[in-house]
N, C-alpha and C positions, 0 to 999 in steps of 0.2 A: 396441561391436563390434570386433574383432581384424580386425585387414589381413590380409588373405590372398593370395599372388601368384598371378597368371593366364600356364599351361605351357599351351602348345599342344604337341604331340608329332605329328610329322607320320612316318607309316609309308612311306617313301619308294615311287613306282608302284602297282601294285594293278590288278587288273583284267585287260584285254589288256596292258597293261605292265608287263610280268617282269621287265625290267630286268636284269641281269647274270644268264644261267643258266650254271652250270659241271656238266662230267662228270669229277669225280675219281677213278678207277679204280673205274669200276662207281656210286658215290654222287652223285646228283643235287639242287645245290641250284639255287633259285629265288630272287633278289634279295626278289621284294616277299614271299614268305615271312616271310626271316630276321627283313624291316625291320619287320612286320606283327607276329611274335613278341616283340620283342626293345618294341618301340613299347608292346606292350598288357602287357608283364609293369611297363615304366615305369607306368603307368596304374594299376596295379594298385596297388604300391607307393606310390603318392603317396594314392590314393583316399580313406583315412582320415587321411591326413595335415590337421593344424588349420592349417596354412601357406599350403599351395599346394592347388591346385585345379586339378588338372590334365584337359584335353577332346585326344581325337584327333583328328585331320582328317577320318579313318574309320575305323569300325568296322566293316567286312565288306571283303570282297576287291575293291572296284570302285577305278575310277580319278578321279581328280581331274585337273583342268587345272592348271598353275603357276597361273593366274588368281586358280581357286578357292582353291586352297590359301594365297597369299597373302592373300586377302579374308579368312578363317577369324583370323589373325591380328590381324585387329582389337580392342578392347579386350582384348590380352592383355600380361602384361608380358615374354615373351619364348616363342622358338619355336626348337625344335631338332627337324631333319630328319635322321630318320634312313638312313643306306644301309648299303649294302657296296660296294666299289668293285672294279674290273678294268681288267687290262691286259694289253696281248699279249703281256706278256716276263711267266713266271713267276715269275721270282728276284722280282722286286719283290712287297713286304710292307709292311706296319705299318697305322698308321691316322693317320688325317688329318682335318681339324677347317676348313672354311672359314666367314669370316667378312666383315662388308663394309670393315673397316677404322676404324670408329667403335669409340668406347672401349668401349660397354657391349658390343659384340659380341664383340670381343675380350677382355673379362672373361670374357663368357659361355664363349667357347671356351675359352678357357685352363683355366678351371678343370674343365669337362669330360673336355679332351683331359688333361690331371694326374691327375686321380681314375681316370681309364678308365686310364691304364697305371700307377699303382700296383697297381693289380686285375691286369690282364695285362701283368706286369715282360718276359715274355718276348716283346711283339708292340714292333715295331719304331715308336718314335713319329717319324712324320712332321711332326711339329708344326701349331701351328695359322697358316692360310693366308691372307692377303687376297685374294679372287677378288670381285670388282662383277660380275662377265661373267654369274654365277649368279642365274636369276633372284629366288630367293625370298632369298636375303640383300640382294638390290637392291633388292626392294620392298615386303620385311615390314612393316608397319605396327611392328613390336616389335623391339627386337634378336635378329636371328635367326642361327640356324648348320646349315651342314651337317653329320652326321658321319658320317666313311665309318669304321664299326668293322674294318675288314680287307679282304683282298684275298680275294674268290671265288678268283681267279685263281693264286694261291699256295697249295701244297698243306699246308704249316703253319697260314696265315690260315683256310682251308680247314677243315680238321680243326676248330677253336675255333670256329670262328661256326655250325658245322651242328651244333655240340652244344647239346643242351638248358639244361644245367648251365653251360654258360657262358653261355646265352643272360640267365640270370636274373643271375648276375655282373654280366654287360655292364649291365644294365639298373640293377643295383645302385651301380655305379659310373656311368652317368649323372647318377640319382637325388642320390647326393652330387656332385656336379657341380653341378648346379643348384640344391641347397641353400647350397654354395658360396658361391656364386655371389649369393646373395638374403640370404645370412647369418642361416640359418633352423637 
């Protein structure tokens, strides 16, 4: 039987937890949306794959506790949480990648946060991060990473992440990210 790696894809919030919502001249996104689309087009993509084997956190609009979402983790060989990120000041952009500081996390990131801005040359790479303070990189059972693909809160970030066609990009560039990453 062929080894196959175990992707958990966590759709960051869900449920009553929105999570960053922005009003971009008239256009309204919603955090756990974008994370939810962007989460299940990865899912999709790997599904038939003979490698990986990838499960979401969730499949429908409801919320998970960090608890939970860490526990789902278990027997898997890595986990990557998806968001979108915000801030008060709009000029800030790019995207950004945290991880707990351990080697396999920060492979995982790196190689993520590389493949996701060869895809979008034009988004500003923040690089990938050491944050412990977070809880699911602090207590993943697997090496795990946050990624915040763009800022809601930036009207360029803005524009690419509420689109559909990039939504599937993004997700494309994950996807080799994480093959990357398992050398698949």
């Amino acid at each position: 039987m062929n080894k196959y790696f175990k992707v958990l894809i966590d759709p960051g919030h869900g449920g009553q937890n929105y999570g960053a919502i922005e009003n971009n001249s008239g256009l309204i996104a919603i955090e756990k949306d974008i994370n939810f689309a962007i989460s299940s087009i990865i899912n999709s993509l790997l599904e038939n794959d003979m490698n990986i084997l990838c499960r979401l956190t969730r499949y429908d609009d409801y919320n998970l506790s960090l608890v939970e979402r860490v526990k789902e983790s278990e027997y898997h060989d890595c986990m990557v949480s998806i968001h979108c990120n915000a801030f008060y000041q709009s000029n800030v952009n790019g995207v950004e990648i945290f991880h707990n500081g351990e080697t396999k996390s920060i492979l995982l990131a790196d190689k993520i946060i590389d493949s996701y801005c060869k895809a979008f040359k034009d988004m500003k790479n923040r690089g990938s991060k050491e944050n412990r303070s977070l809880y699911i990189v602090r207590k993943a059972m697997c090496p795990a990473v946050i990624f915040e693909c763009g800022f809601l809160t930036n009207t360029k970030d803005f524009r690419i992440l509420i689109n559909p066609s990039n939504q599937i990009e993004m997700a494309i560039a994950i996807v080799k990210g994480i093959k990357k990453y398992f050398g698949v």
